[in-house]
N, C-alpha and C positions, 0 to 999 in steps of 0.2 A: 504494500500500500504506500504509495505515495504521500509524501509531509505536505499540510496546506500551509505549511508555515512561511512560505514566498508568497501567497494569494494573500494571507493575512496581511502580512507586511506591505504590501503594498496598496491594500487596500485603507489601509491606517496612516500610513505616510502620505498616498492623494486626500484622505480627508483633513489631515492636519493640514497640507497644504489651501486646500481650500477654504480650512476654517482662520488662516494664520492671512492670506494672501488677500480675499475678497472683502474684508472689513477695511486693513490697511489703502486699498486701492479705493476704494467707494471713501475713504475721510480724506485722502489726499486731491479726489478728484471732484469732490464736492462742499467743501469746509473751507472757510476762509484761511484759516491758521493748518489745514490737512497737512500745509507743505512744509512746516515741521518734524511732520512724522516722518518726509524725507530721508531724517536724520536718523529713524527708527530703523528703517527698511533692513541697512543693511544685517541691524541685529537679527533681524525677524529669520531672513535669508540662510544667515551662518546657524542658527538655531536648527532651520529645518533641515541643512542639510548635515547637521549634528545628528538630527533626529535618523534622518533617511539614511545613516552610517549603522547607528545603531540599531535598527531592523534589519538592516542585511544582515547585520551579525548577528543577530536573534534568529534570522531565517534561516541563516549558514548559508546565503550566496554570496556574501562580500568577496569584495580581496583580500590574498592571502594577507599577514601582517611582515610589515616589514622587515627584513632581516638586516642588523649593524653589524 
């Protein structure tokens, strides 16, 4: 039997996306002071792709880890 732990993880990672990405986008493009949040983006950005690291490696199809 096959692991759904790659379908989970990605189905978890486009929702955080969605739910991190369409509020940001909807206050900067509509809110006088939104373009503030400019300043936010990139945090929001490095977070998710924080997050979308750590489901691959929850799911076990990341890359391997680096070797020094």
């Amino acid at each position: 039997m096959t692991s759904r732990r790659p379908a989970i993880a990605l189905c978890l990672g486009l929702l955080a996306a969605f739910a991190v990405i369409t509020p940001l986008v909807w206050v900067i493009n509509t809110l006088d002071w939104g373009i503030l949040m400019m300043f936010v983006a990139p945090f929001a950005v490095y977070g998710l792709i924080r997050l979308g690291r750590r489901l691959a490696e929850w799911a076990g199809v990341g890359p391997p880890p680096p070797s020094y």
